[in-house]
C-alpha positions as CSV (number, residue, x, y, z in Angstrom):
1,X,-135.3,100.8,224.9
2,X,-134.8,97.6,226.8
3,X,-134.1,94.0,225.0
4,X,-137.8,93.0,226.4
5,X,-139.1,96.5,224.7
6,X,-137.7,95.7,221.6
7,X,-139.0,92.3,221.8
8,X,-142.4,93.5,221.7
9,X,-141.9,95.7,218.9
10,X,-140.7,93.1,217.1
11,X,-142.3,90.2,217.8
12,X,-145.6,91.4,219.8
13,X,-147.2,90.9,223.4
14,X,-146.8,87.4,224.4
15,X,-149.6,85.2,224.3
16,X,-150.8,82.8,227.2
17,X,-150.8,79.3,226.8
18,X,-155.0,79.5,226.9
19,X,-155.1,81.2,224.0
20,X,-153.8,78.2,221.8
21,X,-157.1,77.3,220.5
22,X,-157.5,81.0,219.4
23,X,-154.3,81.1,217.6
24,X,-155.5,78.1,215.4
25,X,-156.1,78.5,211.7
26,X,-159.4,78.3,210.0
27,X,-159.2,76.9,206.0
28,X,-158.6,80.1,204.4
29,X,-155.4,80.6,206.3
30,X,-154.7,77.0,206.2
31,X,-154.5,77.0,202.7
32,X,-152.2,79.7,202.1
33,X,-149.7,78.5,205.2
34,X,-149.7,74.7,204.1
35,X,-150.4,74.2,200.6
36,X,-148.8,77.5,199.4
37,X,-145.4,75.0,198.4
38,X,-147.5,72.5,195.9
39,X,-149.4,75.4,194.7
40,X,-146.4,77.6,194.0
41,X,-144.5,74.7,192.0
42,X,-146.5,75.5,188.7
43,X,-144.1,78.0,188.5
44,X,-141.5,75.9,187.6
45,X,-143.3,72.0,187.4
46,X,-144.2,72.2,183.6
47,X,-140.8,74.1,183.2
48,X,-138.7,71.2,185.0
49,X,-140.3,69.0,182.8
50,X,-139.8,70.3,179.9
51,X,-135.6,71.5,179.9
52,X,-135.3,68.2,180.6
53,X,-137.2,67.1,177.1
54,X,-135.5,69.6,175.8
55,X,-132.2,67.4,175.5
56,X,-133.9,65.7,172.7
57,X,-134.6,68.6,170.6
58,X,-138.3,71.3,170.7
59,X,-140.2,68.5,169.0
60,X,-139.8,66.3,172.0
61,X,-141.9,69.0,174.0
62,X,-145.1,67.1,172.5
63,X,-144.8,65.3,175.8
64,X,-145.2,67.8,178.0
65,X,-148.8,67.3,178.6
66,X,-149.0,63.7,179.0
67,X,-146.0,63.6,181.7
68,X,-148.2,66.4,183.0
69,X,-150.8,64.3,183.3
70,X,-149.1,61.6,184.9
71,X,-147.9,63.3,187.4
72,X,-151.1,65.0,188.0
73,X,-152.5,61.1,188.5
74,X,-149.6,60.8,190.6
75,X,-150.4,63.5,192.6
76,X,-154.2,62.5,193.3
77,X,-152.8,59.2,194.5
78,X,-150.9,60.6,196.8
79,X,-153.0,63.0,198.2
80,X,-155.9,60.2,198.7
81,X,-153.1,58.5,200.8
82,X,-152.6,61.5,202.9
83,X,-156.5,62.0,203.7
84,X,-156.2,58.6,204.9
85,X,-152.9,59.0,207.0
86,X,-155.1,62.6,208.6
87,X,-158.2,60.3,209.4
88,X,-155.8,57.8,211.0
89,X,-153.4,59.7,212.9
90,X,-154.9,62.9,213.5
91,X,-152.6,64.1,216.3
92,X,-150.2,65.2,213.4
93,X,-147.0,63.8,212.7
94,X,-147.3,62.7,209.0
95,X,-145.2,60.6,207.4
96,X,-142.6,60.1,210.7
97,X,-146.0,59.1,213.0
98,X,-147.2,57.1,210.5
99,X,-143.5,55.3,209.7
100,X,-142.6,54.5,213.6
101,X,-146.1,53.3,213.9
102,X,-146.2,50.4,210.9
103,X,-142.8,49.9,210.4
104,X,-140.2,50.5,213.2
105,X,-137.9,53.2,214.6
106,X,-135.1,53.1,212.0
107,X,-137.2,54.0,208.4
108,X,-139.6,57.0,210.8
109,X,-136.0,58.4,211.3
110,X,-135.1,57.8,207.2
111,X,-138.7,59.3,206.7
112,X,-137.9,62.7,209.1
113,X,-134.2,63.0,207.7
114,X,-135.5,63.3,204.5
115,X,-138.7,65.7,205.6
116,X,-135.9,67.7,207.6
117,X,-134.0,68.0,204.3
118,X,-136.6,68.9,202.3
119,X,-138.0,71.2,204.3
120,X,-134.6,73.4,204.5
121,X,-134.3,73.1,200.7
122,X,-138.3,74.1,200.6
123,X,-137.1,77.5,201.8
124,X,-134.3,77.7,199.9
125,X,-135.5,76.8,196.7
126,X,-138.8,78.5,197.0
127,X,-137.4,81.9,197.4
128,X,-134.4,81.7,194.8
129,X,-137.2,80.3,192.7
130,X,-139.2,84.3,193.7
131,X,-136.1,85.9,193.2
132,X,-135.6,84.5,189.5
133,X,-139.5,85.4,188.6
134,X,-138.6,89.2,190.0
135,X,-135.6,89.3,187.8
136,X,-137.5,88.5,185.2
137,X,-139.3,91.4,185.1
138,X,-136.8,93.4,186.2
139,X,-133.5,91.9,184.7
140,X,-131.1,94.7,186.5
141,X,-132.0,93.0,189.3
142,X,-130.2,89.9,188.8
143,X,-127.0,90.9,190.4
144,X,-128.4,91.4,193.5
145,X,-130.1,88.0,193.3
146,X,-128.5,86.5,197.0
147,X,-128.3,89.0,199.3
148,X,-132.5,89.4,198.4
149,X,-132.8,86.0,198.8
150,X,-131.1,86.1,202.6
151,X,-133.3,88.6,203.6
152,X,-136.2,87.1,202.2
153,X,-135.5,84.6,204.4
154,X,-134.8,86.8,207.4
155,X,-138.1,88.9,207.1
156,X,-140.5,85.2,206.7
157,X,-138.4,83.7,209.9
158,X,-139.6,87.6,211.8
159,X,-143.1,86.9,210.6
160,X,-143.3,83.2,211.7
161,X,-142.0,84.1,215.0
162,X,-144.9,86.7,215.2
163,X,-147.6,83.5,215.2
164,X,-149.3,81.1,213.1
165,X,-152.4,83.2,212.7
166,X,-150.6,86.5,211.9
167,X,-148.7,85.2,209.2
168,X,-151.6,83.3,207.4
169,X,-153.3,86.4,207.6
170,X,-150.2,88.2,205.6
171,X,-149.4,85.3,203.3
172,X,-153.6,85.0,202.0
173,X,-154.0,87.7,199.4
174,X,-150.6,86.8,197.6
175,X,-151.4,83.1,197.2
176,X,-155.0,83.7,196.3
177,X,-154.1,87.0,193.9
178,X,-151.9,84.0,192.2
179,X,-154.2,81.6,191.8
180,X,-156.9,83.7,190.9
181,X,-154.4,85.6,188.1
182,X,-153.2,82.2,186.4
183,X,-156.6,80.9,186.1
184,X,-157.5,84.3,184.4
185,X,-154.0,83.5,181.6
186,X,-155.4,80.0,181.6
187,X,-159.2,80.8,181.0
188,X,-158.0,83.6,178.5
189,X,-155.7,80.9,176.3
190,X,-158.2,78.2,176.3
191,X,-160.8,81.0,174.9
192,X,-158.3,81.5,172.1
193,X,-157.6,78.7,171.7
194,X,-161.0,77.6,171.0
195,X,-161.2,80.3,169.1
196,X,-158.4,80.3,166.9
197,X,-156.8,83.4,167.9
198,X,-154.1,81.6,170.4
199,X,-150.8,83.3,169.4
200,X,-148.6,80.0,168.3
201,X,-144.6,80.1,168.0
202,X,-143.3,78.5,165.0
203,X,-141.1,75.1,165.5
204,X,-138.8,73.7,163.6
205,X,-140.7,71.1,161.0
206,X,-137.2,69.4,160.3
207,X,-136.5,68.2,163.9
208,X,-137.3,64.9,164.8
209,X,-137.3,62.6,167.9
210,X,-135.9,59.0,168.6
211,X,-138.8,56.0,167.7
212,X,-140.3,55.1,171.3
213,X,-138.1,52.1,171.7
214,X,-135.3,53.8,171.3
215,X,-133.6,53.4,175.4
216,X,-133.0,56.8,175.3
217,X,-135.8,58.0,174.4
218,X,-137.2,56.7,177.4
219,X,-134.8,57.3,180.1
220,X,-135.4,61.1,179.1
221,X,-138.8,60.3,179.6
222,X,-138.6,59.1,183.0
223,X,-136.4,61.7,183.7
224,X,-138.5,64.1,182.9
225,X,-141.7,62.4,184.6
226,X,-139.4,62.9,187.6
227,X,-138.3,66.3,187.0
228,X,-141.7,67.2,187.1
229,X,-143.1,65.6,190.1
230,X,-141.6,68.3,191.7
231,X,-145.2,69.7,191.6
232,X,-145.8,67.0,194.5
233,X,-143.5,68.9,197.1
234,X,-145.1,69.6,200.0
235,X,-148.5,67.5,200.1
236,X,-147.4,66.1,203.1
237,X,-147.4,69.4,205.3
238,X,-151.2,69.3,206.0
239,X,-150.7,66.0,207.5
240,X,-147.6,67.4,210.2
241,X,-149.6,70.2,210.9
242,X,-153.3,68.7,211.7
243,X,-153.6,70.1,215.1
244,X,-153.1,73.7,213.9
245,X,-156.2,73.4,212.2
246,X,-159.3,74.6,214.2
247,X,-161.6,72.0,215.9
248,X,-162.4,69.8,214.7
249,X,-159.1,69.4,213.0
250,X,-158.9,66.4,210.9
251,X,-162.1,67.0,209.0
252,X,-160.6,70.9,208.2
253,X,-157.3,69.6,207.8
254,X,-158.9,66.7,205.0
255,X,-160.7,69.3,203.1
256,X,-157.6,71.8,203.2
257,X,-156.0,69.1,201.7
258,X,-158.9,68.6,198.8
259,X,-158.9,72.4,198.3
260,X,-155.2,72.3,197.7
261,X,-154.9,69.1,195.0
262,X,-157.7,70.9,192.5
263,X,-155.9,74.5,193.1
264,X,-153.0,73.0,191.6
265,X,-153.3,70.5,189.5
266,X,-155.5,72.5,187.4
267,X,-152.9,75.4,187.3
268,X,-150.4,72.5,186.3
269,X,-152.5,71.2,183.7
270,X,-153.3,74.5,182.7
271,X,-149.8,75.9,182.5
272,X,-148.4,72.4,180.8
273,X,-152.2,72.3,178.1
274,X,-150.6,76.1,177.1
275,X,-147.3,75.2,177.0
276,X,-147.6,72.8,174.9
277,X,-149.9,74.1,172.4
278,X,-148.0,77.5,172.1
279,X,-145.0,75.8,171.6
280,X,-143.2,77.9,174.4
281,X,-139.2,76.8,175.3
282,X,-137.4,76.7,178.2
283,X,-135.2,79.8,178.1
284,X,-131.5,80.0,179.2
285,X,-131.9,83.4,179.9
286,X,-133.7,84.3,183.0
287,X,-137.1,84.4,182.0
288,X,-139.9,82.1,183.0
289,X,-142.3,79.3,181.1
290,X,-144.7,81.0,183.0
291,X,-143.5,84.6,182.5
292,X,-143.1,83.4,178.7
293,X,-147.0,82.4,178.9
294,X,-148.4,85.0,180.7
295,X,-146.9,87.6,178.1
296,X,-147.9,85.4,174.8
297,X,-151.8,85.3,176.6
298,X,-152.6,88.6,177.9
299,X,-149.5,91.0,176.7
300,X,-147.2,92.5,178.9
301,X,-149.7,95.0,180.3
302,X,-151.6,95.0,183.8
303,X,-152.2,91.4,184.1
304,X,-148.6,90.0,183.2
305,X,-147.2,92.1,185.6
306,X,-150.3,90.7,188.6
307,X,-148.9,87.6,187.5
308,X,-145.7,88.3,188.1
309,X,-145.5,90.0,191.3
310,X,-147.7,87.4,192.9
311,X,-145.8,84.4,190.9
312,X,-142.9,86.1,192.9
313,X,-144.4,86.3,196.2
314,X,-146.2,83.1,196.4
315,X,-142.5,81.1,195.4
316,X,-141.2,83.6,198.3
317,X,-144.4,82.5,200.9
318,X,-144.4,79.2,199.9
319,X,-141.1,78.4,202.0
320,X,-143.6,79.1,205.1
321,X,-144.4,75.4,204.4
322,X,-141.2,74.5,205.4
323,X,-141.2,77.3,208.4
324,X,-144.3,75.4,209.8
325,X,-143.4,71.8,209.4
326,X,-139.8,71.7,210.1
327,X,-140.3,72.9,213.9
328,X,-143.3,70.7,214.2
329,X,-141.2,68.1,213.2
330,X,-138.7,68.8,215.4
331,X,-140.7,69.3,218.7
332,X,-142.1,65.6,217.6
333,X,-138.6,64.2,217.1
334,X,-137.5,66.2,220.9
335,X,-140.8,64.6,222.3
336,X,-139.4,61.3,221.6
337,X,-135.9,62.2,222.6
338,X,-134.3,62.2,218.9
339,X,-133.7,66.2,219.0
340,X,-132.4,68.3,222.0
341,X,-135.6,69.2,224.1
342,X,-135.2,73.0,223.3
343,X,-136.7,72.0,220.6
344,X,-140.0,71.7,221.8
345,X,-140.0,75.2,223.4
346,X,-142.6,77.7,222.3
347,X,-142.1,81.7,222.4
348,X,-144.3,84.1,223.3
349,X,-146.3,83.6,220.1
350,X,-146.9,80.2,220.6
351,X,-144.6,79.0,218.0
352,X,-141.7,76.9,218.3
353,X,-139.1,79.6,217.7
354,X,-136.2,77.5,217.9
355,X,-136.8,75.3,215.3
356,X,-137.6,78.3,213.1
357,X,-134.4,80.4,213.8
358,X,-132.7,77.0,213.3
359,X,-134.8,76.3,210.0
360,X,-133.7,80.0,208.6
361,X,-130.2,79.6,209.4
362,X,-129.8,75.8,207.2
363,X,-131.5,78.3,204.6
364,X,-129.5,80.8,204.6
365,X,-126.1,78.6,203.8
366,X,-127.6,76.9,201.4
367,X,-129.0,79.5,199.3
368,X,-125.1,81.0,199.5
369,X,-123.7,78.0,198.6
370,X,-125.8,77.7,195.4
371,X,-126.1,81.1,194.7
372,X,-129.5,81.4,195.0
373,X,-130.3,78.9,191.7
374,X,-133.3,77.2,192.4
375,X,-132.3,74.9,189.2
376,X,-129.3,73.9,190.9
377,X,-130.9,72.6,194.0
378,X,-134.0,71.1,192.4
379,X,-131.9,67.6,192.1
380,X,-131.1,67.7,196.1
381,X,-135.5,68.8,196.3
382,X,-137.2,65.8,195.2
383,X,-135.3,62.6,196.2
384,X,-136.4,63.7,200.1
385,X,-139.9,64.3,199.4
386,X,-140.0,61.0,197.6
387,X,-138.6,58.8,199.9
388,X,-141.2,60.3,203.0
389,X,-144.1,59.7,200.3
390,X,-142.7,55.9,199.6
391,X,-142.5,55.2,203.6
392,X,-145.3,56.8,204.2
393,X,-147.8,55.0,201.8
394,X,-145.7,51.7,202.4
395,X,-146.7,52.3,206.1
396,X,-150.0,53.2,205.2
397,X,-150.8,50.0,203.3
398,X,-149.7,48.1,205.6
399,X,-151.9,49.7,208.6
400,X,-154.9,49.0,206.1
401,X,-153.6,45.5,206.0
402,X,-154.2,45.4,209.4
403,X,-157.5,47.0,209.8
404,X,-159.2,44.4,206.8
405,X,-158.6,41.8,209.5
406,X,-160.7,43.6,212.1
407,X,-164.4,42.5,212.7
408,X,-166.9,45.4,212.1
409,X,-167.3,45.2,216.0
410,X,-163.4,45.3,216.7
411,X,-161.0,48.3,217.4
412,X,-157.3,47.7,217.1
413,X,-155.2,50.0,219.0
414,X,-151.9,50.7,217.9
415,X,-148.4,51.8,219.5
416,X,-150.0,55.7,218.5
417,X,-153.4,55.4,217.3
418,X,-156.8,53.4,217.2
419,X,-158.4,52.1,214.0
420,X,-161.8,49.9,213.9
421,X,-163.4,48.2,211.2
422,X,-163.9,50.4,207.5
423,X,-165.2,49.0,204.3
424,X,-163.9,49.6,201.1
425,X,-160.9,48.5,203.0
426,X,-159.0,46.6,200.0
427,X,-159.1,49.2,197.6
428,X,-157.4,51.8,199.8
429,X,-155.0,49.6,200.6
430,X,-154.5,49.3,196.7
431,X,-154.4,53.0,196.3
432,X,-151.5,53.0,199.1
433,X,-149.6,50.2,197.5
434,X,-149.7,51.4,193.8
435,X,-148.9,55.3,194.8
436,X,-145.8,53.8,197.3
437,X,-144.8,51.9,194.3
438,X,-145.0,55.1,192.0
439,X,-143.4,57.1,193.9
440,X,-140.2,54.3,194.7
441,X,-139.9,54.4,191.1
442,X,-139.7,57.9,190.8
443,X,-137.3,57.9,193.7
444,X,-134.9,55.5,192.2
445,X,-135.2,57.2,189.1
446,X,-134.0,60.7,190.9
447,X,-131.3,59.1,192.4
448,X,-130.1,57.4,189.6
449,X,-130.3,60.2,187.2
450,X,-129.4,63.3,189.5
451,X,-126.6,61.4,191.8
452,X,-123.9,63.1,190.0
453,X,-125.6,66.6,190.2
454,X,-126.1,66.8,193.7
455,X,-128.5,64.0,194.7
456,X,-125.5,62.4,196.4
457,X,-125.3,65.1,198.9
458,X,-128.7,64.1,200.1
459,X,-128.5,60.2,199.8
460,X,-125.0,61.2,202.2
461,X,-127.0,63.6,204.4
462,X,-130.1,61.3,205.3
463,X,-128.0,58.2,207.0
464,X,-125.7,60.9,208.9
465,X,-129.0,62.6,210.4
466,X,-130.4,59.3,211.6
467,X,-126.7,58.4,213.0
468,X,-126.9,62.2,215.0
469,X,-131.0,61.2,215.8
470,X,-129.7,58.2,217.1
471,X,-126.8,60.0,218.8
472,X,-129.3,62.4,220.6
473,X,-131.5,60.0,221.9
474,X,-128.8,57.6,223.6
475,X,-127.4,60.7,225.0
476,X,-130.9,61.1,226.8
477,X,-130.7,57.1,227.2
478,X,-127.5,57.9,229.5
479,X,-129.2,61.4,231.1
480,X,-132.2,59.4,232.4
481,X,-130.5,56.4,233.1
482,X,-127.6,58.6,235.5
483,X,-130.8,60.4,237.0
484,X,-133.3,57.7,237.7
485,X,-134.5,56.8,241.5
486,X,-135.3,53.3,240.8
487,X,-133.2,51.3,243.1
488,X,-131.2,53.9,244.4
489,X,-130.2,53.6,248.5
490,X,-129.8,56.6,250.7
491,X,-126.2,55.7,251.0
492,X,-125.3,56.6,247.6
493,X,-126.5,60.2,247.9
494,X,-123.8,62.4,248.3
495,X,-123.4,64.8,251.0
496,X,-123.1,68.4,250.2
497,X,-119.5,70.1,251.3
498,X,-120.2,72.4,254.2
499,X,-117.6,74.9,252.0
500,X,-118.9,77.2,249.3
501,X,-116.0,78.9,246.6
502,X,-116.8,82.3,245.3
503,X,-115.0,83.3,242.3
504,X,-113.9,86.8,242.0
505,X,-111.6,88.7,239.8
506,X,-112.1,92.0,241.9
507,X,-113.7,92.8,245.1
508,X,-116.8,95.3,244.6
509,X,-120.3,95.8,245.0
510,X,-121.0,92.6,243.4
511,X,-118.5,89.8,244.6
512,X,-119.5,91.3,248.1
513,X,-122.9,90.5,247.7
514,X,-122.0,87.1,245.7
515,X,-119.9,86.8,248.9
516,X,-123.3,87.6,251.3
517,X,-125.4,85.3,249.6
518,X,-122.7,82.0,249.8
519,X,-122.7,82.4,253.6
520,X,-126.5,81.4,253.4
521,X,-125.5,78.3,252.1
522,X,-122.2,76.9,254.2
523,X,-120.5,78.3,257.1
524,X,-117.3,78.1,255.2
525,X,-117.0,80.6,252.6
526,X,-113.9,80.7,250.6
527,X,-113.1,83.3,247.9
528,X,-110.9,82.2,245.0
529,X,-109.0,84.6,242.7
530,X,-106.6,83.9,240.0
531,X,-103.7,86.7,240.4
532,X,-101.3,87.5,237.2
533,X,-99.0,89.8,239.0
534,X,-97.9,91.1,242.1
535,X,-100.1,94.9,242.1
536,X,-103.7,92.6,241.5
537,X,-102.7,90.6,244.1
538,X,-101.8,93.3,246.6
539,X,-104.7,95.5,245.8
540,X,-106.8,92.1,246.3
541,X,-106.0,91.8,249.9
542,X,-105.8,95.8,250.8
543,X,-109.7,95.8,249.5
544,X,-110.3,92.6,251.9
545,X,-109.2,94.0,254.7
546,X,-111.2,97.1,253.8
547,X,-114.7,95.1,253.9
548,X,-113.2,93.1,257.1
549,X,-117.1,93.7,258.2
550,X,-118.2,91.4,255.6
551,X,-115.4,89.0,254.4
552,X,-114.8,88.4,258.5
553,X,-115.0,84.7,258.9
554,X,-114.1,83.8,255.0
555,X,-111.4,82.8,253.6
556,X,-109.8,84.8,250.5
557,X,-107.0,81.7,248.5
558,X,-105.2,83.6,245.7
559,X,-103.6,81.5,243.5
560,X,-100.8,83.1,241.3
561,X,-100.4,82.2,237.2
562,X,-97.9,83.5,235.1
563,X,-100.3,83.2,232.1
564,X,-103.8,84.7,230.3
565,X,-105.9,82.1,230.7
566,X,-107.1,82.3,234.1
567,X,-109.8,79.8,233.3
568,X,-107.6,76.8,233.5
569,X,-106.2,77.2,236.5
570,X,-109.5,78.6,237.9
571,X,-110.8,74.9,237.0
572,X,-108.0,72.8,238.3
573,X,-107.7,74.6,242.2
574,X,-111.5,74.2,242.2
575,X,-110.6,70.6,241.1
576,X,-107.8,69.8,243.5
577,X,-110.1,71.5,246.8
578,X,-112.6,69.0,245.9
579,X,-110.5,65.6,245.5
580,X,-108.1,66.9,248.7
581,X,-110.3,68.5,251.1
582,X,-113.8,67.0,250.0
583,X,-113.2,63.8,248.5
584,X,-116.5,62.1,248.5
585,X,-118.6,65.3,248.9
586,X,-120.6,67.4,246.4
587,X,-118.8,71.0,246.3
588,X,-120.7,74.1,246.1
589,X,-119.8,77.5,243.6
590,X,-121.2,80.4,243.7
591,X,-120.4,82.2,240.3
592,X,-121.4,85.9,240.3
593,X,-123.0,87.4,237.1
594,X,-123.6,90.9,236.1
595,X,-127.0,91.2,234.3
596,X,-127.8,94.6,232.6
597,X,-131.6,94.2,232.4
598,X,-131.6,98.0,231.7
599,X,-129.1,100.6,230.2
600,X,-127.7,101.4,233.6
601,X,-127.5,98.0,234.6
602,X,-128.0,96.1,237.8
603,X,-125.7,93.3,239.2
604,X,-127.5,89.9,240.5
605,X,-126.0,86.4,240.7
């Protein structure tokens, strides 16, 4: 089978370009490809929350609901941001678009460092997390934990590269079997519970917590509260992604993005209402909030199991969030000459394949490096997604600053988009300010309280990212600035040599033709070969005379080194020709290449 037949296997017949629209995704698959992160965080959210309480004894756990609750405020703030940032920009781009367009260059490249980051650690995190609810079911399993997790990542990167609309299609019954099995845990435990018949653990009656003013009291607090607005990762991916949405794509994109807050806040309220009232506790072992809920609901019987199973595979699906935004992201970034343009290539799917081989390779070395703990990475997870949601509600409140001076007859068009006149304009522009401000608390509180367990590596990681942006696009800066016809006189257009070089290393079938097709070019046709001993370089000249009917006319230069490396001096002769014999002319080489497109092979150049 050929490389191109395997392709197709693999990856599937290529699709033309026209078939773009087709490959779009309606709100069912939306759903499960972009909001499957958010929704797959109450599997760990409440628990986040509440192993950080935990440092202040099980009787601090009482405040597991109302941090729950906050952050569930939290997250309607922000998602009411992000409908307005779709309506606004609806060409994609989220919180980079909306960050270069209100407030400069510099904090859209801080905004896409940090989505960059958290995307990577999206995949990474989002499968260990799988991995740990499969091994807790099946504890024997546990050894195996990393090498599951890396080819987790290796089958989601072959089903991205397959197409958009394929892998929604593959990704929808897990995240809807989860949703709709948690809701069945929660509607059972708020029936016994109104009932009476909840199953309760028993608590320590002794153990008692600080008084409220006590300072530590409250940085555990806001520790926690931060901890748990983990359950905010990955809002922002409807917003990158608008234009994968089918027409007309803001409005499906907005209610996407509705459909997604309800889903999971109310399986985060659920989970932390439950929590809290059974008086479950973080385990050290290996096994779950969720896993512990599930079985003190419904039993260990069909439904924990569902629960299970699908807890595991939406954590494992939910890193598609980061396979779909991270390569959109990049092809943005490449559009505006901050990433190489390869970046913006699509394969035969339609998909920027690239930027997802590159996505599941950052994955892969992180979830070694951290052996596959989710726990241990959650510190790096959040600060990123925080600081995109602070620029990006910063630059949202300050675009509705701008609109509430419009007329309602004006239209302001901006460096990317074009706003008129709304009403209710002061109020969103409140909503922006107090969620940018919320969430720059929350920031600052991550990176205070998780610096020294890993946070640093991030707050090192996003300045060195905008450096290498930065690095990229003057690169390009220099490229287009070297290539550019403005100005340029015919007298600085270099003539080509009339002399063509031919490397060779043997004369055959192939160097002959290589040999051929140079004499098309230049009357002068010279053949250079780096000899190592005496025999090559005899047998060199015995064959040229052979094939006197085609090398008549050409010139064979053999050049004797005493060493390996035949590259070096390969360079240098082709160097000196040029300076000696045509200084101020552009020199011509014809490098022959052997390329097997089949099994037997066929030779071209």
């Amino acid at each position: 089978m050929t490389c191109s037949g395997l392709n197709r296997v693999l990856i599937g017949r290529p699709f033309p370009t026209r078939d773009e629209l087709h490959e779009r995704l309606d709100n069912v698959r939306a759903l499960t490809i972009f909001a499957s992160d958010p929704i797959s965080s109450n599997a760990y959210a409440t628990e986040a929350i509440m192993s950080i309480l935990l440092l202040l004894g099980t009787a601090a756990l009482r405040w597991t609901l109302p941090l729950a609750l906050g952050v569930a405020a939290l997250v309607l703030i922000v998602v009411t941001s992000y409908i307005q940032t779709i309506r606004h920009y609806p060409d994609g781009g989220g919180a980079y678009t909306v960050t270069k367009d209100n407030l400069g260059v510099t904090p859209s490249l801080i905004a896409a460092a940090s989505l960059l980051i958290d995307y990577v650690l999206t995949v990474a995190v989002s499968i260990s997390a799988g991995m740990r609810a499969l091994t807790s079911a099946f504890p024997s399993l546990e050894s195996y934990v990393v090498p599951m997790a890396v080819m987790t990542v290796v089958v989601l990167m072959w089903i991205n590269l397959r197409g958009i609309r394929e892998s929604g299609s593959i990704f929808a019954l897990p995240t809807y079997a989860f949703i709709g099995g948690v809701l069945v845990v929660i509607g059972m435990g708020l029936f016994q519970m109104a009932t009476g018949t909840l199953a309760v653990n028993e608590v320590a009656s002794a153990e008692t917590i600080p008084p409220v003013t006590n300072v530590f009291l409250i940085w555990v607090l806001v520790r926690a509260f931060a901890a748990g607005c983990t359950a905010l990762t990955g809002i922002e991916a409807i917003s990158n992604g608008v234009q994968a949405f089918k027409k007309p794509e803001a409005e499906n994109a907005i209610k996407t993005m509705v459909a997604m807050g309800v889903a999971a806040m109310t399986l985060f309220i659920g989970i932390s209402l439950l929590a809290s009232r059974i008086h479950l506790i973080p385990s050290e072992g290996s096994e779950t909030i969720l896993s512990q809920l599930t079985r003190n609901v419904a039993g260990t019987g069909i439904l924990y199991y569902w629960v299970q199973a699908f807890t595991m595979l939406i954590l494992v699906l939910a890193a598609n969030t980061g396979f779909q935004d991270f390569p959109r992201l990049s092809s943005y970034l490449s559009r505006d000459g901050f990433m190489p343009r390869w970046m913006q290539h699509r394969g035969d799917r339609l998909v920027y394949d690239v930027g997802i081989v590159t996505l599941s390779l950052f994955a892969i070395v992180i979830i070694i490096l951290f052996r596959a703990d989710e726990i241990a990475m959650l510190p790096l997870y959040a600060l990123g997604v925080m600081l995109s949601f602070t620029l990006s509600q910063t630059s949202m409140g300050r675009l509705m600053g701008r609109i509430a001076h419009l007329k309602p007859s004006e239209t302001l068009k901006t460096h990317v988009t074009e706003v008129h006149y709304e009403r209710g304009i002061v109020w969103k522009r409140v909503m922006n300010i107090v969620g940018a401000t919320a969430t720059g608390i929350v920031l600052v509180a991550l990176t205070v309280t998780k610096f020294m367990e890993g946070a640093w590596i991030v707050v090192l990681a996003i300045p060195l990212i905008v450096v290498g942006l930065r690095a990229v696009k003057r690169h390009y800066g220099h490229v287009a600035e070297t290539l550019r016809v403005r100005d340029m006189v015919l007298e600085e257009v270099r003539p080509i040599a009339d002399t063509v070089i031919v490397p060779i290393a043997d004369l055959h079938r192939g160097s002959l033709m290589a040999l051929q097709y140079a004499r098309h070019f230049a009357p002068n046709v010279m053949a250079l070969a780096i000899v190592t001993n005496e025999a090559n370089e005899q047998r060199l000249r015995e064959r040229w005379q052979k094939f006197a009917t085609i090398t008549n006319g050409m010139q064979l230069n053999l050049v004797s080194y005493d060493y390996r490396d035949i590259l070096t001096p390969l360079v240098e002769t082709i160097e000196t020709i040029k300076d000696e014999q045509h200084p101020n002319e552009e020199l011509m080489v014809v490098i022959p290449e052997f390329v097997a497109d089949s099994w037997g092979g066929e030779f071209t150049t």
